[in-house]
Biopython code that builds the backbone (N, CA, C, O; Angstrom):
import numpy as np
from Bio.PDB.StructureBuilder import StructureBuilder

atoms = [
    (1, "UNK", "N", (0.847, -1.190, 0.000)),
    (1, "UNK", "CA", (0.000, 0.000, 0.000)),
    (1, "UNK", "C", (0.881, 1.238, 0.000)),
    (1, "UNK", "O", (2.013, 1.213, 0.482)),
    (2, "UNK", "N", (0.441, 2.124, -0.448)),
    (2, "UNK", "CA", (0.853, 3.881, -0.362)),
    (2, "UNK", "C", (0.404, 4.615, 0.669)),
    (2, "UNK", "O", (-0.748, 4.561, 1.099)),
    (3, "UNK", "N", (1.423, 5.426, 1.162)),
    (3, "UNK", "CA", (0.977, 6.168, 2.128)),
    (3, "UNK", "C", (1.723, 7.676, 1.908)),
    (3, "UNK", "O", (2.879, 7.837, 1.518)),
    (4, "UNK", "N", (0.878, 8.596, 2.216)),
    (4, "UNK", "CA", (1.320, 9.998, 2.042)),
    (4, "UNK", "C", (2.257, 10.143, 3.265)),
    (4, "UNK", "O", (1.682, 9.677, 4.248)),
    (5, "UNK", "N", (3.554, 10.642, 3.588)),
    (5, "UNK", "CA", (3.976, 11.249, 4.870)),
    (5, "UNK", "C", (4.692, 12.519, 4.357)),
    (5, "UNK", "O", (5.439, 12.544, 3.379)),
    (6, "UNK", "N", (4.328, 13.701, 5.239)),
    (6, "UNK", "CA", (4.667, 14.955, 5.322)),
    (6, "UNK", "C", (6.047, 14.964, 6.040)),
    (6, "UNK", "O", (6.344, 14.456, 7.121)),
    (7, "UNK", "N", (7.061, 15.892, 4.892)),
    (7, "UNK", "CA", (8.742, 15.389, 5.975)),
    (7, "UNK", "C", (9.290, 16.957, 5.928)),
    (7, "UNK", "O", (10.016, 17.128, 4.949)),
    (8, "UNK", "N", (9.159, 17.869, 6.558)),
    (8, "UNK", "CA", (9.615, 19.129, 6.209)),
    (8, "UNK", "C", (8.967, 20.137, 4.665)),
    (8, "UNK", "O", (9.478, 20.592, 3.642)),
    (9, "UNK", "N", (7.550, 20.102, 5.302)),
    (9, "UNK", "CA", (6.875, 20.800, 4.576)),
    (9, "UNK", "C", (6.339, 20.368, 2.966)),
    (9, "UNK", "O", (5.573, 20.891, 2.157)),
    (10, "UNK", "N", (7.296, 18.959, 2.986)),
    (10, "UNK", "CA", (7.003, 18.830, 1.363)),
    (10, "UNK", "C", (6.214, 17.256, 1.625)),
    (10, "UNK", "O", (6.037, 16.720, 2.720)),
    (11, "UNK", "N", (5.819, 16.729, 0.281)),
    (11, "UNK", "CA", (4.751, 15.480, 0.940)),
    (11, "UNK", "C", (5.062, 14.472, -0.286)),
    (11, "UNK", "O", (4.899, 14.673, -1.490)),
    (12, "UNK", "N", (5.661, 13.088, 0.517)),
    (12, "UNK", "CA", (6.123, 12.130, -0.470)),
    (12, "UNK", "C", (4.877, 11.077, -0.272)),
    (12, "UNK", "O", (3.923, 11.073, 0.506)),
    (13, "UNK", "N", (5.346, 10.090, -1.428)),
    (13, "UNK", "CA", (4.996, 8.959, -1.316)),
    (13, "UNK", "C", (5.475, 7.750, -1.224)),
    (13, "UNK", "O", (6.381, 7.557, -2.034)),
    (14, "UNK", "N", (5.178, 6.692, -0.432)),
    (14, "UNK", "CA", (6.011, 5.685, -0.080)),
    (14, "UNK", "C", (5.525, 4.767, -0.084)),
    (14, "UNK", "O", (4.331, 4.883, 0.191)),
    (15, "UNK", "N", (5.966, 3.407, -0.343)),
    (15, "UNK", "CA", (5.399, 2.068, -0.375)),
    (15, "UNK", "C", (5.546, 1.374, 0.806)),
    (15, "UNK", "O", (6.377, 1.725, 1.643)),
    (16, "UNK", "N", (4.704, 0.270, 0.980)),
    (16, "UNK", "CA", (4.861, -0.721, 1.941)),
    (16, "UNK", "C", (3.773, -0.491, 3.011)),
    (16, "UNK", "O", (3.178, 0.566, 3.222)),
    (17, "UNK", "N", (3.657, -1.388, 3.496)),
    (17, "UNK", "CA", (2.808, -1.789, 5.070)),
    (17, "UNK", "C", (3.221, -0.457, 5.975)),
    (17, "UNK", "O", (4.344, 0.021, 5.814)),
    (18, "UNK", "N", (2.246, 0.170, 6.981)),
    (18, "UNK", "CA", (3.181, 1.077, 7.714)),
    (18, "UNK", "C", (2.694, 0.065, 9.189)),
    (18, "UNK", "O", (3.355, 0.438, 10.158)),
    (19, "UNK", "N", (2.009, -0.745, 9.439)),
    (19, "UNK", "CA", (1.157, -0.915, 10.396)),
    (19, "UNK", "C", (2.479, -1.561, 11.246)),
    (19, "UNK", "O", (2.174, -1.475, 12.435)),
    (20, "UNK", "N", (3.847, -2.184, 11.111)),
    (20, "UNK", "CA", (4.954, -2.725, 11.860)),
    (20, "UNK", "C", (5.790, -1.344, 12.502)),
    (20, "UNK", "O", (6.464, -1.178, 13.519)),
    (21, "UNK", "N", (5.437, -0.577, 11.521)),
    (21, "UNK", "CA", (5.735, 0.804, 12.154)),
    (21, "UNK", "C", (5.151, 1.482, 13.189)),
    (21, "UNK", "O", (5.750, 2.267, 13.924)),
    (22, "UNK", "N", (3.999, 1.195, 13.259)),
    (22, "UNK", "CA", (3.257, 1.870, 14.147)),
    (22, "UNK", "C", (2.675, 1.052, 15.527)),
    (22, "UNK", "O", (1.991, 1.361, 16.502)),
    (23, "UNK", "N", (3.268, -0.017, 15.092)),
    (23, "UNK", "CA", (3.544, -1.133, 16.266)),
    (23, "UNK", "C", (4.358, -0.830, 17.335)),
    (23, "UNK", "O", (4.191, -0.829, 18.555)),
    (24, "UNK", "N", (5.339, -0.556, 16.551)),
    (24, "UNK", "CA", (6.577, -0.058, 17.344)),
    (24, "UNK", "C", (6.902, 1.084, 17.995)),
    (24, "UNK", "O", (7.613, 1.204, 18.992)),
    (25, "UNK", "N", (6.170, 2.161, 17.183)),
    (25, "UNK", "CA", (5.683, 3.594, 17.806)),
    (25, "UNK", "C", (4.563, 3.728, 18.871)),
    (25, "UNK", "O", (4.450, 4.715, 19.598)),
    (26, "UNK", "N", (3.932, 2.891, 18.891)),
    (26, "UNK", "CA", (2.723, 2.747, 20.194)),
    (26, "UNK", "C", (3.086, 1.797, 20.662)),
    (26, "UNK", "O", (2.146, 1.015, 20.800)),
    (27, "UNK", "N", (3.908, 1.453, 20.968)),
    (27, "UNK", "CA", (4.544, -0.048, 22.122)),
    (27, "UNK", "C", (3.780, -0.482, 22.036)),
    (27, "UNK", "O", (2.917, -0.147, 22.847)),
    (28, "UNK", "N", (3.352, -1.723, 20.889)),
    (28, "UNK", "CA", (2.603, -2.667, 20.784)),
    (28, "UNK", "C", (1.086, -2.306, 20.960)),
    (28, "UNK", "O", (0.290, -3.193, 20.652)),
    (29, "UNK", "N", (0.653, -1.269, 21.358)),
    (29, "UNK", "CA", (-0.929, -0.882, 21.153)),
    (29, "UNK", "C", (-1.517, -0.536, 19.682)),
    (29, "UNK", "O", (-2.649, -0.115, 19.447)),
    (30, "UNK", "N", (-0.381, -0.837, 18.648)),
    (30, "UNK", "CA", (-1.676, -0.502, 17.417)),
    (30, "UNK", "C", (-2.658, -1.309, 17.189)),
    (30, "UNK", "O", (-2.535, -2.402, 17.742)),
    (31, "UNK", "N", (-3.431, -1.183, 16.673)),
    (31, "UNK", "CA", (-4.776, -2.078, 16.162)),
    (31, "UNK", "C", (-5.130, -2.181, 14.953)),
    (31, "UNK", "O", (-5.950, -1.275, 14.799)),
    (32, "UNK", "N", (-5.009, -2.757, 13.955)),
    (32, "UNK", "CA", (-5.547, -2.390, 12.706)),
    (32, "UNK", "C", (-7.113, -3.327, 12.498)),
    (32, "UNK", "O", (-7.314, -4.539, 12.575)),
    (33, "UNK", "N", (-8.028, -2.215, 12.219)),
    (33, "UNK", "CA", (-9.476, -3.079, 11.871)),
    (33, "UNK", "C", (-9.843, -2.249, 10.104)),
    (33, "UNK", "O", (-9.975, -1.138, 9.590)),
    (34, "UNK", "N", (-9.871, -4.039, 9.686)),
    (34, "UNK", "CA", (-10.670, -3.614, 7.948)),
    (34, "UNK", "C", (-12.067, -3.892, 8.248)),
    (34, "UNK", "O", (-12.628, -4.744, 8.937)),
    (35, "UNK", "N", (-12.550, -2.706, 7.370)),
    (35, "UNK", "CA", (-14.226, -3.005, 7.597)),
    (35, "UNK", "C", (-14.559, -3.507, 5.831)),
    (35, "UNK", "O", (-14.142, -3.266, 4.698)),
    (36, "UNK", "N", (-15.658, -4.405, 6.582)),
    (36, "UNK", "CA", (-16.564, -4.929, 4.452)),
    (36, "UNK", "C", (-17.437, -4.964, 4.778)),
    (36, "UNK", "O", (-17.751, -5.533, 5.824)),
    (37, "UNK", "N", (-18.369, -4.248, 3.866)),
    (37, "UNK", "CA", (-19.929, -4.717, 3.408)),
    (37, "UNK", "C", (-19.693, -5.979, 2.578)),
    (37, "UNK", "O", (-18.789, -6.117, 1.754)),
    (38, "UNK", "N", (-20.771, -7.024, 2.954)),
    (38, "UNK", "CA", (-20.371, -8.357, 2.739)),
    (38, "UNK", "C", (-21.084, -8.319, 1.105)),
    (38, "UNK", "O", (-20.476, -8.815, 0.157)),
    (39, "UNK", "N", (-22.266, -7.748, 0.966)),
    (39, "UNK", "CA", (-22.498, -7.319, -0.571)),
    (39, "UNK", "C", (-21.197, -6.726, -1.694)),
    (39, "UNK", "O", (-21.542, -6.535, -2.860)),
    (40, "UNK", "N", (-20.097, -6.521, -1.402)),
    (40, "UNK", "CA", (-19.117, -6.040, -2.107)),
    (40, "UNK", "C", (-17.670, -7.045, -2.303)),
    (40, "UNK", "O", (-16.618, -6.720, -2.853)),
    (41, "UNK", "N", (-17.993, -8.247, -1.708)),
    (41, "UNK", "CA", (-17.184, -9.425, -1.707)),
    (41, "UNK", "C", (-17.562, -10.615, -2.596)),
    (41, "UNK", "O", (-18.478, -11.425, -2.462)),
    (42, "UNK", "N", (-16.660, -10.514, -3.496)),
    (42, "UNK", "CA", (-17.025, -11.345, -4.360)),
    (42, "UNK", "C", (-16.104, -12.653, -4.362)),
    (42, "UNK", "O", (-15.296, -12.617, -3.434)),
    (43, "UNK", "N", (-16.026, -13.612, -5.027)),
    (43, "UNK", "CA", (-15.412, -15.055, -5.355)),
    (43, "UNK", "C", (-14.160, -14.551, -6.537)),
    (43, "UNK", "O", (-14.135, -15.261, -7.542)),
    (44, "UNK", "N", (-13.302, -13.585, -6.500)),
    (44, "UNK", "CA", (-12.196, -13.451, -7.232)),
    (44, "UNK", "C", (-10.878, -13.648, -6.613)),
    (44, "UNK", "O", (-10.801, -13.363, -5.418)),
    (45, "UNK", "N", (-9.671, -14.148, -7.296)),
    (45, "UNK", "CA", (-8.832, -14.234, -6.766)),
    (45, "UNK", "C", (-8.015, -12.986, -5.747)),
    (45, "UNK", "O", (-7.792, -13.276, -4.572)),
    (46, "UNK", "N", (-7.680, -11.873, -6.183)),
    (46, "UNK", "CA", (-8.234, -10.485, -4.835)),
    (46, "UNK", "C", (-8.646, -11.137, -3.873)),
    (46, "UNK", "O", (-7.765, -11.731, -3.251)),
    (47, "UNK", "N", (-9.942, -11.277, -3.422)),
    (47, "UNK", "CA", (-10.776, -11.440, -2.455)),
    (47, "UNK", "C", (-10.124, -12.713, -1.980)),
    (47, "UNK", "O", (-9.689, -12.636, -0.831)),
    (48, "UNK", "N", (-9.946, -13.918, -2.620)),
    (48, "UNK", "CA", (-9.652, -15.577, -2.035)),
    (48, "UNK", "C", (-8.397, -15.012, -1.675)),
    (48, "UNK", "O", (-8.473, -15.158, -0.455)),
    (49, "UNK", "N", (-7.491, -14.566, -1.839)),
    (49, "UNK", "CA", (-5.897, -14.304, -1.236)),
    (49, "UNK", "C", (-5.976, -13.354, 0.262)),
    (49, "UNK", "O", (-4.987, -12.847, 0.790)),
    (50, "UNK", "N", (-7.138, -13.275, 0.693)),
    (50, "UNK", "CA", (-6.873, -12.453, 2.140)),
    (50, "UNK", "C", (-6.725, -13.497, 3.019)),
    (50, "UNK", "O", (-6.952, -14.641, 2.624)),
    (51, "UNK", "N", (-6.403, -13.299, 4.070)),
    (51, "UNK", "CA", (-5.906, -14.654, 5.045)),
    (51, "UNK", "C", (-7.266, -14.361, 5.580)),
    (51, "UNK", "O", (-7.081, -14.671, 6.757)),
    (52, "UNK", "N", (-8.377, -14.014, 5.517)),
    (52, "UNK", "CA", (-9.265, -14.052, 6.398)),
    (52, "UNK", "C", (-10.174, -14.614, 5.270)),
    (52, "UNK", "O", (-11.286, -14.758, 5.778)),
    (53, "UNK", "N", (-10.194, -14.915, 4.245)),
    (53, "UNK", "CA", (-11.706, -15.497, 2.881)),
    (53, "UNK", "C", (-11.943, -16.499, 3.190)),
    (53, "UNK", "O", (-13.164, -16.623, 3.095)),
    (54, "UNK", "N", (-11.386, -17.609, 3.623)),
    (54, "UNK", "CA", (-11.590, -19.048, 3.863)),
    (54, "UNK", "C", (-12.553, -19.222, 4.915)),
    (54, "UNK", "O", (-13.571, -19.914, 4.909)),
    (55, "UNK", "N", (-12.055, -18.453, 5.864)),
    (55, "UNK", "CA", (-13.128, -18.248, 7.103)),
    (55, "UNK", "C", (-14.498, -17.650, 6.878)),
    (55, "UNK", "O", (-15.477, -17.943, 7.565)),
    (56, "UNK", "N", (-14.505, -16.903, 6.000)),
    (56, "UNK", "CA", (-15.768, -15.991, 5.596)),
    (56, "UNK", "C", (-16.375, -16.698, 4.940)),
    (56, "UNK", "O", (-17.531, -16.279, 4.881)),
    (57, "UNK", "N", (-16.178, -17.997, 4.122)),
    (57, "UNK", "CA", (-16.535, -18.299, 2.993)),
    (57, "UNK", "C", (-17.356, -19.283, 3.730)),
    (57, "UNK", "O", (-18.382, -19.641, 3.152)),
    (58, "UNK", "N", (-17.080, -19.846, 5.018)),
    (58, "UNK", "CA", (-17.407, -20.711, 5.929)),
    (58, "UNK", "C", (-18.898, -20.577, 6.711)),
    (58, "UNK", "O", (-19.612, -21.498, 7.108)),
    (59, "UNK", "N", (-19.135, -19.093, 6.803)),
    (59, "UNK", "CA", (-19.812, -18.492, 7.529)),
    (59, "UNK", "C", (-20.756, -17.331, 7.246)),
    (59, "UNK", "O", (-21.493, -16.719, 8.018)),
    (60, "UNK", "N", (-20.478, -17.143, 5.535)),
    (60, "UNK", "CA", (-21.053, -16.179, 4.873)),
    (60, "UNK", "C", (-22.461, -15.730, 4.688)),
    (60, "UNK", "O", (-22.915, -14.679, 4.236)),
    (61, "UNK", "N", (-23.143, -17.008, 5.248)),
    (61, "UNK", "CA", (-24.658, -17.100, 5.056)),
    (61, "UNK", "C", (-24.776, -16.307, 6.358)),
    (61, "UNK", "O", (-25.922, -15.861, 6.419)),
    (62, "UNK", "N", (-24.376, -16.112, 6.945)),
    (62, "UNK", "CA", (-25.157, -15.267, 8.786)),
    (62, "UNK", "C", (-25.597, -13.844, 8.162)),
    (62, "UNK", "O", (-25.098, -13.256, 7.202)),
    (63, "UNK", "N", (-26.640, -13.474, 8.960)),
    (63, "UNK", "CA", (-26.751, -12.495, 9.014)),
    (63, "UNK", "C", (-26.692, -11.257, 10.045)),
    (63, "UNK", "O", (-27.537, -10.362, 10.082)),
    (64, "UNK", "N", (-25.455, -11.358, 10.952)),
    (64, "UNK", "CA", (-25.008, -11.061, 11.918)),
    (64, "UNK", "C", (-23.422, -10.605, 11.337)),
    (64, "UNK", "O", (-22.651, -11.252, 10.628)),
    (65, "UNK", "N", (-23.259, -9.118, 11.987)),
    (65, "UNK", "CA", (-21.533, -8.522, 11.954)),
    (65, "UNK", "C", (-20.562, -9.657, 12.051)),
    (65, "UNK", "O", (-21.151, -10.554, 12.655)),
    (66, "UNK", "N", (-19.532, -9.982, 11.786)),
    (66, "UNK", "CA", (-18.423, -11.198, 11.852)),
    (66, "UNK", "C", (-17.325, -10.767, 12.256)),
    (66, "UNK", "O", (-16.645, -10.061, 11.511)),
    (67, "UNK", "N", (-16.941, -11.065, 13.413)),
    (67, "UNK", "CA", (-15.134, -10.417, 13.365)),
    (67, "UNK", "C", (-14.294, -11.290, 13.467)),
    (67, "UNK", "O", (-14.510, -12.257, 14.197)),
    (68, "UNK", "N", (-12.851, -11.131, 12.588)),
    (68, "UNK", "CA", (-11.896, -12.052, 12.431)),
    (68, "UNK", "C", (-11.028, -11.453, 12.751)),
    (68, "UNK", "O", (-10.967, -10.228, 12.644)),
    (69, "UNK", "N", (-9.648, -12.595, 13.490)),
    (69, "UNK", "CA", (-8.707, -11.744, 13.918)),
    (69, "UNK", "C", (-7.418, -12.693, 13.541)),
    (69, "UNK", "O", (-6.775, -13.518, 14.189)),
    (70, "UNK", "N", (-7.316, -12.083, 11.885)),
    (70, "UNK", "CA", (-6.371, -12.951, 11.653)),
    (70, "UNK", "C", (-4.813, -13.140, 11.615)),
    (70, "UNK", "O", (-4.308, -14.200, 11.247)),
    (71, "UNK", "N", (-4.160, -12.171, 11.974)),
    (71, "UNK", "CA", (-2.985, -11.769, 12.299)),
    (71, "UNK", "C", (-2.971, -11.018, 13.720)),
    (71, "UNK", "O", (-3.911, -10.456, 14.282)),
    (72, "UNK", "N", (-1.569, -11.173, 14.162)),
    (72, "UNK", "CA", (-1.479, -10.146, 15.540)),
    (72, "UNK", "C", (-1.669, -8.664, 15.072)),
    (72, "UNK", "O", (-1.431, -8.251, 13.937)),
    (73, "UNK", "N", (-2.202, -7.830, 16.278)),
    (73, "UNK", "CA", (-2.471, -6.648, 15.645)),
    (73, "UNK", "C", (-3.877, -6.304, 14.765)),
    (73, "UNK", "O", (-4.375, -5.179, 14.728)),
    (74, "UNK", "N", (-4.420, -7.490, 14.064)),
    (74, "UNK", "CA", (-4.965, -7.084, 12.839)),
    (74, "UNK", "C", (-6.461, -7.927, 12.756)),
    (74, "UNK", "O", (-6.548, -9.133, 12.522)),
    (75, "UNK", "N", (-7.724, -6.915, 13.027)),
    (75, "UNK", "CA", (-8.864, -7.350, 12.823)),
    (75, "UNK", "C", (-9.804, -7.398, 11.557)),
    (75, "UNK", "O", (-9.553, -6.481, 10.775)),
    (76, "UNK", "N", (-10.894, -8.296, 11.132)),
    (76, "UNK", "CA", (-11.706, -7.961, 10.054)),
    (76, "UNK", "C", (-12.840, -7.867, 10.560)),
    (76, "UNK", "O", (-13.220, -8.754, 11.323)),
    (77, "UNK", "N", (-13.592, -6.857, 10.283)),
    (77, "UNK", "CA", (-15.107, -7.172, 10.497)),
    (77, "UNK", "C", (-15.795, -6.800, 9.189)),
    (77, "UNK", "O", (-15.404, -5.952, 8.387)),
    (78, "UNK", "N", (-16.978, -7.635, 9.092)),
    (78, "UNK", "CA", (-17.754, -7.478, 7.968)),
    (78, "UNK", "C", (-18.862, -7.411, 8.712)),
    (78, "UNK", "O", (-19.180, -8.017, 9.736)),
    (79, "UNK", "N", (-19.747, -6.103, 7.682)),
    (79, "UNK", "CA", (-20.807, -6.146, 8.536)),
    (79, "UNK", "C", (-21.836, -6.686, 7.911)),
    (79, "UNK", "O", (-21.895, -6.897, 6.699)),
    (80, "UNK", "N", (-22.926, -6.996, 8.967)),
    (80, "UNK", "CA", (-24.292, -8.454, 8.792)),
    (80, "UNK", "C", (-24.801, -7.248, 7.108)),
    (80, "UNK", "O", (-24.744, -6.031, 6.933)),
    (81, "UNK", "N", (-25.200, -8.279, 6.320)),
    (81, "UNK", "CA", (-25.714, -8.514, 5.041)),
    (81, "UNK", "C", (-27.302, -7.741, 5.276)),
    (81, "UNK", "O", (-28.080, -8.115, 6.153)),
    (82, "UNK", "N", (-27.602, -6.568, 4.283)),
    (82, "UNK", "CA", (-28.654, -5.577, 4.046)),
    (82, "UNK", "C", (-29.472, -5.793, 3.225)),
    (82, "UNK", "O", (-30.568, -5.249, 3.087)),
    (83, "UNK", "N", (-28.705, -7.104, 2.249)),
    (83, "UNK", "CA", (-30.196, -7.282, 1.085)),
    (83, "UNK", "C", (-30.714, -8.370, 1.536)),
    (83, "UNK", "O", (-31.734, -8.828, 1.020)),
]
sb = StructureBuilder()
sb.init_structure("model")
sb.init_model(0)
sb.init_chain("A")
sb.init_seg("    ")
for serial, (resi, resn, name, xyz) in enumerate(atoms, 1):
    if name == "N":
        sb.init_residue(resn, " ", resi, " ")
    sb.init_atom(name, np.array(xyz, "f"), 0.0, 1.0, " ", f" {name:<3s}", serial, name[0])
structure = sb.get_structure()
């Protein structure tokens, strides 16, 4: 991913994850939560490569919020299904 950081007034862009960064800058208190509308998840390879699809794919019929916590640090929630 890209992230904007401001370094002396001027504003770059940079690659990579920042979330190991910010691990380390909040002594282990970061949190990262992805949110999905479960209507916007489809069966493409994208979607099957998250470490959390297998689980979803398991459980997809609920119609209740879902939270996954599939890495340290790192939550998913999808929220319960509107159509």
């Amino acid at each position: 991913a890209d992230q904007i950081s401001k370094q002396g007034g001027t504003t770059t862009l940079r690659e990579g994850p920042f979330g190991p960064e910010l691990v380390a800058y909040t002594h282990d208190r970061y949190v990262e939560l992805d949110l999905y509308v479960p209507e916007f998840i489809e069966p493409t390879d994208n979607w099957k490569k998250q470490d959390w699809y297998v689980d979803w794919e398991a459980c997809k019929g609920t119609d209740k919020v879902t939270l996954f916590h599939p890495r340290e640090h790192g939550f998913v929630m999808i929220f319960a299904r509107t159509l």
